[in-house]
PASEBA-1860 file (N, C-alpha, C; in nm, 3 decimals):
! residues 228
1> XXXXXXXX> 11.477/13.052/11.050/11.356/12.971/11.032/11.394/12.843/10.961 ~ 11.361/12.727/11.035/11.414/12.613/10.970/11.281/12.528/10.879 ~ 11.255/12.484/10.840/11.138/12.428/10.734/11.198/12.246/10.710 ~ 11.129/12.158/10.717/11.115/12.038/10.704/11.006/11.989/10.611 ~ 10.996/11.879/10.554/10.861/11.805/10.496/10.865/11.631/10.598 ~ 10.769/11.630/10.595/10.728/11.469/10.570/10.653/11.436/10.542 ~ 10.636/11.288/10.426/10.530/11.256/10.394/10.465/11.081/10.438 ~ 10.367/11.122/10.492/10.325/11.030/10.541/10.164/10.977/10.476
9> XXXXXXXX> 10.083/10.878/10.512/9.941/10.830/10.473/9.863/10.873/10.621 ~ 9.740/10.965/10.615/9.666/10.984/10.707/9.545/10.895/10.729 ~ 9.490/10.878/10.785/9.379/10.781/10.856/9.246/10.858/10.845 ~ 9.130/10.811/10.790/9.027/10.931/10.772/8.963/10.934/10.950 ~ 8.987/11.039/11.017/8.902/11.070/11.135/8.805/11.031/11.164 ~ 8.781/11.000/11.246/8.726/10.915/11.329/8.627/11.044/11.435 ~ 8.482/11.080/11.354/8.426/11.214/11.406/8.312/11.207/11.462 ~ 8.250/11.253/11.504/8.118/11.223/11.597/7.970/11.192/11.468
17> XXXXXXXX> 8.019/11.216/11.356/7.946/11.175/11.296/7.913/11.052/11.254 ~ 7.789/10.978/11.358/7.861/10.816/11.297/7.655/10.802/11.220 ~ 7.657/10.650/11.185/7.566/10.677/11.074/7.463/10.613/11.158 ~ 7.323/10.647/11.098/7.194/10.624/11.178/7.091/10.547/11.099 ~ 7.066/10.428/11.151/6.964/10.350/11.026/6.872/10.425/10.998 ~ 6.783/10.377/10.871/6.656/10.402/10.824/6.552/10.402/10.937 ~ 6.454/10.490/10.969/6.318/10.445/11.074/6.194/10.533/11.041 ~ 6.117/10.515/11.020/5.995/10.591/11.017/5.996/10.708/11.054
25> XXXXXXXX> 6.078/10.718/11.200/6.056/10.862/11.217/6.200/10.919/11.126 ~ 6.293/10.873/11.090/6.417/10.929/11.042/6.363/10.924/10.884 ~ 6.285/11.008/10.751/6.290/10.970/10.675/6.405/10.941/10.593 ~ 6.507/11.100/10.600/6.580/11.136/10.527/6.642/11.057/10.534 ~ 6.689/10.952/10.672/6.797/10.822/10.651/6.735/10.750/10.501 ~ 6.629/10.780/10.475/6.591/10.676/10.354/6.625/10.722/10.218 ~ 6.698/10.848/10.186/6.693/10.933/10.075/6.823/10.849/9.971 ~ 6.795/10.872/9.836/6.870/10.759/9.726/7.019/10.821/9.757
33> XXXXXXXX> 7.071/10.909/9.798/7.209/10.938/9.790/7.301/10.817/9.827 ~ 7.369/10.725/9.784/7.428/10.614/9.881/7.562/10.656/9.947 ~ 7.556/10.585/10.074/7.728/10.635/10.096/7.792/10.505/10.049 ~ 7.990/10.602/10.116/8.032/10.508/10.078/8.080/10.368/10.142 ~ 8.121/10.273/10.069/8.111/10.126/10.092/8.260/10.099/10.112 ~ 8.386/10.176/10.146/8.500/10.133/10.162/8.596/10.239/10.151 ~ 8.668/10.281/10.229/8.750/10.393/10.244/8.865/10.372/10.147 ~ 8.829/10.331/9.970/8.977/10.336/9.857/8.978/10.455/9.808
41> XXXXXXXX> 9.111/10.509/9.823/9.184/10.662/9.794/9.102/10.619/9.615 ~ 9.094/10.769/9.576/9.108/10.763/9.431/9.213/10.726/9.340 ~ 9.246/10.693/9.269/9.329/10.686/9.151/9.435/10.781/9.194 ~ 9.386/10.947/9.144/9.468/11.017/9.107/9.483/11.097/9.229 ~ 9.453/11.065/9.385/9.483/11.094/9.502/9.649/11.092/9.512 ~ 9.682/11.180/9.550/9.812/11.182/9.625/9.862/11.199/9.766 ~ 9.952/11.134/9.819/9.974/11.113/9.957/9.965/11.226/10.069 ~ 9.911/11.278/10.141/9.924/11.377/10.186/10.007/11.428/10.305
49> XXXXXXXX> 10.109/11.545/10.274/10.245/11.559/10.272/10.237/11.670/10.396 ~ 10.319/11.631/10.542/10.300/11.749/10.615/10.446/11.850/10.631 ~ 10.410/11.973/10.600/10.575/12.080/10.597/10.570/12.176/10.747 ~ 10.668/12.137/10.842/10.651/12.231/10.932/10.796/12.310/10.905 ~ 10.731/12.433/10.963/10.858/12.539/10.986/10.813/12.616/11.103 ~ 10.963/12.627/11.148/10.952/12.648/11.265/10.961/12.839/11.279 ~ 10.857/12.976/11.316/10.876/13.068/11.303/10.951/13.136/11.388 ~ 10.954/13.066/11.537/11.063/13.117/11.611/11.106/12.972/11.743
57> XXXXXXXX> 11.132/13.005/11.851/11.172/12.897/11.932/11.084/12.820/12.020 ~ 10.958/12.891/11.984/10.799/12.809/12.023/10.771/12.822/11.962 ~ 10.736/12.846/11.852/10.608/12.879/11.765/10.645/12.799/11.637 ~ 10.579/12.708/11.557/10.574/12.667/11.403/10.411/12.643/11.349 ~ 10.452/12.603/11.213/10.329/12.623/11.185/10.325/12.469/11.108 ~ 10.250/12.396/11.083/10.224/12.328/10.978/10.123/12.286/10.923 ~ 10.108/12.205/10.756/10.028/12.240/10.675/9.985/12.092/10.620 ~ 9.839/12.039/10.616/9.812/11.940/10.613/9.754/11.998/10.483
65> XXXXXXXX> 9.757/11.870/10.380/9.626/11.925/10.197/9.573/11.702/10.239 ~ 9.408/11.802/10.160/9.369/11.682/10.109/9.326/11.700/9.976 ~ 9.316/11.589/9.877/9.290/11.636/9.721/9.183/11.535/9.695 ~ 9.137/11.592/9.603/9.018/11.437/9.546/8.945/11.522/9.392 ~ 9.021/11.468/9.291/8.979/11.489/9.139/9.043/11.668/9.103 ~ 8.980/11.730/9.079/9.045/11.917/9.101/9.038/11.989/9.255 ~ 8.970/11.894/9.309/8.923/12.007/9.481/9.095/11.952/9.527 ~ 9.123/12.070/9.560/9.251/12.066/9.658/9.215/12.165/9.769
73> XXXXXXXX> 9.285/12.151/9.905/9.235/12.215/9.997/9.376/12.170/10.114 ~ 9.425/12.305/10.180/9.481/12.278/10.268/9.439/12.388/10.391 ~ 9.495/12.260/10.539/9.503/12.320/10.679/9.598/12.376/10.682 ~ 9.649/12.520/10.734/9.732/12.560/10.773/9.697/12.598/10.961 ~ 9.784/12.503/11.040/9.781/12.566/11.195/9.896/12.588/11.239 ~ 9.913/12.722/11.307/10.000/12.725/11.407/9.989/12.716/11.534 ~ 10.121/12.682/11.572/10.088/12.620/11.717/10.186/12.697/11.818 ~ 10.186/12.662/11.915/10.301/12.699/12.037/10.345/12.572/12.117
81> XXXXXXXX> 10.452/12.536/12.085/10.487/12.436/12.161/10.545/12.393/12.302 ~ 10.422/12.400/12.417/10.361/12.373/12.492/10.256/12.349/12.510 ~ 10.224/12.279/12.629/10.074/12.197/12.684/10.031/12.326/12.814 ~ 9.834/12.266/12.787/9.817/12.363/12.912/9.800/12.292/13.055 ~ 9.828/12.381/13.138/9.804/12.300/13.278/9.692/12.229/13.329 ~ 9.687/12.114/13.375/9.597/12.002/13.385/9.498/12.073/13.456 ~ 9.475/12.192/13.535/9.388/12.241/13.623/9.308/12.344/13.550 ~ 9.336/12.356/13.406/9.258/12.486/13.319/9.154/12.365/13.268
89> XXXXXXXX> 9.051/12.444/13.178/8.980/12.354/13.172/8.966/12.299/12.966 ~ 9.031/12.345/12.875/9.072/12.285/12.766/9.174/12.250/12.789 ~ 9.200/12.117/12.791/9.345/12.069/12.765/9.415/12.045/12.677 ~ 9.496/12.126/12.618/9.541/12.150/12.456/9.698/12.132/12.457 ~ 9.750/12.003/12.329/9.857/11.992/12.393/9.894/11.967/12.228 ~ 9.997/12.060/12.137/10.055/12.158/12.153/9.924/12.295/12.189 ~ 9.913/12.383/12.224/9.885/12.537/12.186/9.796/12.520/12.051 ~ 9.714/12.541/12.056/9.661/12.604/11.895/9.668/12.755/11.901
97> XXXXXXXX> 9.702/12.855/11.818/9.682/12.964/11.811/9.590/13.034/11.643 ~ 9.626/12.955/11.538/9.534/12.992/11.456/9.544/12.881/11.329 ~ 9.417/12.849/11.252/9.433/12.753/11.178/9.329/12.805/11.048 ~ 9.370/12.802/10.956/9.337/12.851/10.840/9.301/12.741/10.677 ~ 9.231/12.755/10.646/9.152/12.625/10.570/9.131/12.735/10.412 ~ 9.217/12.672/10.307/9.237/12.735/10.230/9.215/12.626/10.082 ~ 9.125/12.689/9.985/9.023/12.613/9.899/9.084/12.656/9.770 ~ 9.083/12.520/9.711/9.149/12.531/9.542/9.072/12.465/9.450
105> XXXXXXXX> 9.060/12.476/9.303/9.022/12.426/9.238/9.142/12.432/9.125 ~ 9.109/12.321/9.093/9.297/12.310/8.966/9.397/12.429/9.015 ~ 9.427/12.450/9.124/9.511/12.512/9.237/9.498/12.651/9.184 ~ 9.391/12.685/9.172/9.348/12.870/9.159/9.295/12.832/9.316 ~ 9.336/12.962/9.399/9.286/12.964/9.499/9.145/13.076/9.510 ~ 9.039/12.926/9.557/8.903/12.989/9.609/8.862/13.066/9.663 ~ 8.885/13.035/9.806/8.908/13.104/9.938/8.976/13.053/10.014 ~ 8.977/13.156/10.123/9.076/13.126/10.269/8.980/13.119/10.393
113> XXXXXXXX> 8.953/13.049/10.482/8.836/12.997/10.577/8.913/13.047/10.690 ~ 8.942/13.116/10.788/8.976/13.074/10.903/8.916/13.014/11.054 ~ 8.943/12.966/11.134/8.899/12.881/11.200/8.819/13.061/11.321 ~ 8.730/13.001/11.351/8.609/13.128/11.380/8.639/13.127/11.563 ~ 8.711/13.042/11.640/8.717/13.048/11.700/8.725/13.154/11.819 ~ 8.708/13.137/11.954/8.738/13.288/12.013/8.892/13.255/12.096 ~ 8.919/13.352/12.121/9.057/13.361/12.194/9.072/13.340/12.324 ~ 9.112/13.223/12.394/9.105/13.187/12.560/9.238/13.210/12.597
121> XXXXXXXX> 9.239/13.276/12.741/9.377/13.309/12.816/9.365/13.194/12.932 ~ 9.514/13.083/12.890/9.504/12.983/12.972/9.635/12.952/13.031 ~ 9.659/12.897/13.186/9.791/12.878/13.212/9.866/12.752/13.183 ~ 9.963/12.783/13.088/10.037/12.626/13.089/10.114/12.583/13.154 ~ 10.185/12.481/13.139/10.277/12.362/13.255/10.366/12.463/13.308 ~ 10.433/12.546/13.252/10.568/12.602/13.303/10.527/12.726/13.351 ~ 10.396/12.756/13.407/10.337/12.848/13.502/10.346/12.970/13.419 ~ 10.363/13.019/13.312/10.334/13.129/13.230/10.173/13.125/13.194
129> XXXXXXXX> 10.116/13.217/13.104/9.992/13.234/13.019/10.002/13.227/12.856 ~ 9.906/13.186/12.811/9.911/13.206/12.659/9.758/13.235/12.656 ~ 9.765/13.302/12.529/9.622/13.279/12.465/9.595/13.206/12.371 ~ 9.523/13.171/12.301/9.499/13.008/12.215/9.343/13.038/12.174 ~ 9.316/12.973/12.076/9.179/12.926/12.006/9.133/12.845/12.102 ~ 9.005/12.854/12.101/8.926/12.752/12.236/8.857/12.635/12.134 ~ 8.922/12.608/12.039/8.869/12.484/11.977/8.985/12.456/11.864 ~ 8.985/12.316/11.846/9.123/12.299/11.716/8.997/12.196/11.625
137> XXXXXXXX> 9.023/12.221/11.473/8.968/12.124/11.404/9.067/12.039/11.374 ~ 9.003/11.941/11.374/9.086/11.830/11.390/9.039/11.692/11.280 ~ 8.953/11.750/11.214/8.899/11.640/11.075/8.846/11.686/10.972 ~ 8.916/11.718/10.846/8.856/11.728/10.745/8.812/11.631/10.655 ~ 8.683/11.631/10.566/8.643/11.543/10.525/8.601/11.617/10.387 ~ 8.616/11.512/10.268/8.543/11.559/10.156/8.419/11.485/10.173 ~ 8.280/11.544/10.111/8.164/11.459/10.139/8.077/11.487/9.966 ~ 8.041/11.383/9.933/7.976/11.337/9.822/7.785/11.342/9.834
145> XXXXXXXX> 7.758/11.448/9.814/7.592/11.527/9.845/7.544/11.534/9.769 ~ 7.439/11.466/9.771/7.303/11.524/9.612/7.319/11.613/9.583 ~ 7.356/11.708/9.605/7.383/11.823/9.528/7.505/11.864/9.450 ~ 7.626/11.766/9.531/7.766/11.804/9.484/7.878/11.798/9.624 ~ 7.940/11.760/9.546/8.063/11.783/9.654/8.073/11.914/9.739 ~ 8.134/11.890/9.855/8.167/11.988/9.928/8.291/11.900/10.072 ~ 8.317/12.022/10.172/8.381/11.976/10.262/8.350/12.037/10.387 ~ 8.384/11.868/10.436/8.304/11.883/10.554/8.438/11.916/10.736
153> XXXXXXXX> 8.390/12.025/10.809/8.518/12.034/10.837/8.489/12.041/11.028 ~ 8.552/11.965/11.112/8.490/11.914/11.233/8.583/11.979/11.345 ~ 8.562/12.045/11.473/8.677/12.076/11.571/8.612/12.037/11.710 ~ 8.744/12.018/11.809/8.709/11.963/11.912/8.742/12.119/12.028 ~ 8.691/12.105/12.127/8.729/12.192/12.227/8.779/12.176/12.338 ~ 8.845/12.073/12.345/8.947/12.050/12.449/8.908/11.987/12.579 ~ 8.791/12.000/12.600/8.703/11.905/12.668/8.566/11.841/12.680 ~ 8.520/11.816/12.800/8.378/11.793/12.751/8.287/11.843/12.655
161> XXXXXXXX> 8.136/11.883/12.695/8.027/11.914/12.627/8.025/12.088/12.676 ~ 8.090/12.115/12.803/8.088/12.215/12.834/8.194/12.333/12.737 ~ 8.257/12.261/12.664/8.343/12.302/12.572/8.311/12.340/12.400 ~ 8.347/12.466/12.372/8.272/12.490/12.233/8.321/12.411/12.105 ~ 8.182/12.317/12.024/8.240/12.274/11.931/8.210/12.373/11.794 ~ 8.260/12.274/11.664/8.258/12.377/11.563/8.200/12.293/11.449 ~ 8.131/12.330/11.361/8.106/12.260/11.260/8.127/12.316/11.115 ~ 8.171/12.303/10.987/8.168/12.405/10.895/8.131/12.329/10.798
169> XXXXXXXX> 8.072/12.345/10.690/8.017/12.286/10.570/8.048/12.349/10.452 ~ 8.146/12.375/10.344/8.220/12.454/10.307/8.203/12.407/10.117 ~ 8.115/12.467/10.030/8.127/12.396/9.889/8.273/12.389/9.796 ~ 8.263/12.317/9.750/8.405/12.294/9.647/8.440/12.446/9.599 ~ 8.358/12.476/9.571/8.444/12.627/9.525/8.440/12.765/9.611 ~ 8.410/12.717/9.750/8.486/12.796/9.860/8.318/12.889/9.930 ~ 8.227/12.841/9.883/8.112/12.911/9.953/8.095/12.855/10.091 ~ 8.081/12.937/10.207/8.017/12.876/10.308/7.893/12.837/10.320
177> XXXXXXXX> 7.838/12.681/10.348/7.706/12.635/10.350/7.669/12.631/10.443 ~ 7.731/12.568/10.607/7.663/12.593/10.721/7.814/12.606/10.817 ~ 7.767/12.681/10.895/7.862/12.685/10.988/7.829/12.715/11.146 ~ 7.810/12.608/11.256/7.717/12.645/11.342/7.857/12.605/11.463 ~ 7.841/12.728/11.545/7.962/12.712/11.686/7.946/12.744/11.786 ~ 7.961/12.669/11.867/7.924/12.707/12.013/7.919/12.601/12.121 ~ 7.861/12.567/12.208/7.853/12.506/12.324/7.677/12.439/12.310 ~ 7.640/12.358/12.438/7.508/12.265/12.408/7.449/12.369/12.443
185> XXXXXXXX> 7.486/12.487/12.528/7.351/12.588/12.584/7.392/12.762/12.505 ~ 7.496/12.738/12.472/7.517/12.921/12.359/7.565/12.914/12.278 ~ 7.501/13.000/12.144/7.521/12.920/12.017/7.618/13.064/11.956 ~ 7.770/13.078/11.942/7.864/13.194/11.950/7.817/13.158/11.754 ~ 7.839/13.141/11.734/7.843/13.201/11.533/7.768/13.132/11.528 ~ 7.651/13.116/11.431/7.553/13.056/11.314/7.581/13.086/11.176 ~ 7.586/13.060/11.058/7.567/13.112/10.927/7.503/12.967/10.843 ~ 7.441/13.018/10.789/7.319/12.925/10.711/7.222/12.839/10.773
193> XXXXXXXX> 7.195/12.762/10.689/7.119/12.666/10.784/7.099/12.521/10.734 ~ 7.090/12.485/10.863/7.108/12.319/10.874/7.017/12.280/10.808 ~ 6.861/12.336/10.790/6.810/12.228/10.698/6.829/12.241/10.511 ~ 6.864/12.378/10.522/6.971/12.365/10.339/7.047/12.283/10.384 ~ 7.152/12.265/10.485/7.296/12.198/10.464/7.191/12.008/10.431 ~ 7.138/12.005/10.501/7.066/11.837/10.503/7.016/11.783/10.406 ~ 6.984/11.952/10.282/6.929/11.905/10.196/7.015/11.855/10.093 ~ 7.141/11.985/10.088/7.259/11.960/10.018/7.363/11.837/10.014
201> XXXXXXXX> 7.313/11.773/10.168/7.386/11.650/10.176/7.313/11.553/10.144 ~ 7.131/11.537/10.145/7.032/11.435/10.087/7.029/11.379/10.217 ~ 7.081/11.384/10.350/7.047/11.333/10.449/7.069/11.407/10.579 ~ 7.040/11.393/10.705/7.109/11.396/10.839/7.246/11.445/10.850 ~ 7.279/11.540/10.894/7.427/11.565/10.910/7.516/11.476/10.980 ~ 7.401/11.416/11.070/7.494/11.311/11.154/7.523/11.227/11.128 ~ 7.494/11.219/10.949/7.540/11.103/10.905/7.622/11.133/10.796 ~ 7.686/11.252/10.822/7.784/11.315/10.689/7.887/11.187/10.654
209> XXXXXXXX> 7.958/11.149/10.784/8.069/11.080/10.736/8.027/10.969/10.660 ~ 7.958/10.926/10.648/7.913/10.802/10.565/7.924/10.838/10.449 ~ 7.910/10.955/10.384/7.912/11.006/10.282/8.032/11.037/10.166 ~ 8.151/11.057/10.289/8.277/11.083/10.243/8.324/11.020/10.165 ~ 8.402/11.070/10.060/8.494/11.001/9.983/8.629/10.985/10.017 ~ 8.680/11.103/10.113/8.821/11.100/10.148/8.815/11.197/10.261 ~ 8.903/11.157/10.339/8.879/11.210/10.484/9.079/11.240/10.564 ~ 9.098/11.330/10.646/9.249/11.345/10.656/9.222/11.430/10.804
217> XXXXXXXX> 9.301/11.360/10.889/9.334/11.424/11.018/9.406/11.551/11.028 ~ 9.395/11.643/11.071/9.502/11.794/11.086/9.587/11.767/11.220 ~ 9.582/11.718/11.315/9.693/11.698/11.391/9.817/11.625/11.331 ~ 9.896/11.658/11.393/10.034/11.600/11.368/10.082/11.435/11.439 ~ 10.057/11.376/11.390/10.136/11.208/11.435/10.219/11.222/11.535 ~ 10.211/11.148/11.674/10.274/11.148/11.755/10.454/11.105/11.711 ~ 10.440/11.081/11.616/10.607/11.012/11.583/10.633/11.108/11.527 ~ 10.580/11.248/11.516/10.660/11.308/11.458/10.757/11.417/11.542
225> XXXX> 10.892/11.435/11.485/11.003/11.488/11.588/10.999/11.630/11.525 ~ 10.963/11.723/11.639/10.990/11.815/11.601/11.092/11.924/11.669 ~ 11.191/11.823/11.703/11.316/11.904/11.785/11.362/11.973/11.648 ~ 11.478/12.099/11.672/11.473/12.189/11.585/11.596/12.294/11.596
END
């Protein structure tokens, strides 16, 4: 098993949450919570550092953290390194097979989240099968809520709308607040509810990201080499 680091600066994601003016019919766009006005790391932010190791001759895993004041929090995903065939219908390129979201406070660990996904059997390029998660998250966000911090945590499903997304709303010290998954017409997990989560955020969910203080991609940078 070989193990590497690199440390690089991530880009806050870029998520379907984009922000919605004030309107009569939108009150909550009007609520005093303000977002924020400029994506500057904190002070005592540190760079966030990705470690892959490799567990066998496809398979590694690696581990994205984002930090902001005591909340520390890292992605752990493993992957399989291969793409699936252009004729399946998630196109997932490496493999996701499982990704795990793990919550700290002054690095006592909170909880461990794993990604709720269901298990799809799909054919990849080199005409074999795998099975895989039918959704990868792919943006974590810390978000700043009338009520308190929490994190906000986003996945894609590999294709269209016909494809299951994921949403998780997760408090600083590891409670789940909302977590809603599924597709536009079947709704596979629910837990809580969206209008606590709206309240907890003082607005619209769809306008979480506005909210953020610090935000970090879980995929891996195309420049990164992971021959091995």
């Amino acid at each position: 098993m070989k193990i590497f680091s690199i440390t690089i600066i991530l880009t806050i994601a870029c998520v379907s949450c984009q922000p919605e003016h004030a309107t009569k019919e939108n009150p909550s766009a009007e609520k005093e919570v303000q977002p924020r006005t400029e994506n500057k790391p904190a002070s005592n932010a540190e760079k966030p550092q990705i470690q892959i190791t490799w567990l066998n001759d496809s398979v590694y895993q690696y581990e994205v953290e984002i930090r902001e004041g005591d909340m520390h929090a890292t992605m752990l995903t493993t992957c399989q390194d291969d793409s699936v065939d252009t004729a399946e219908r998630a196109l997932f390129k490496p493999v996701y097979l499982e990704q795990v979201f793990s919550i700290y406070i002054r690095d006592s660990l909170m909880a461990k989240v794993k990604n709720p996904g269901r298990a799809i059997r799909q054919k990849l390029e080199r005409g074999t099968y795998a099975n895989m998660l039918d959704n990868f998250i792919f943006s974590v966000e810390i978000v700043k809520g009338e009520k308190g911090l929490f994190y906000a945590l986003e996945a894609y499903g590999g294709c269209n709308a016909a494809c299951p997304g994921l949403e998780m709303y997760i408090s600083k010290e590891g409670k789940m607040l909302f977590l809603d998954y599924g597709t536009e017409d079947e709704v596979y997990l629910r837990k809580g509810s969206r209008d606590k989560m709206e309240a907890y955020l003082g607005a619209e969910l769809i306008r979480c990201s506005d909210y953020a203080i610090r935000g970090v991609s879980t995929g891996l940078p195309q420049k990164v080499d992971l021959k091995h």
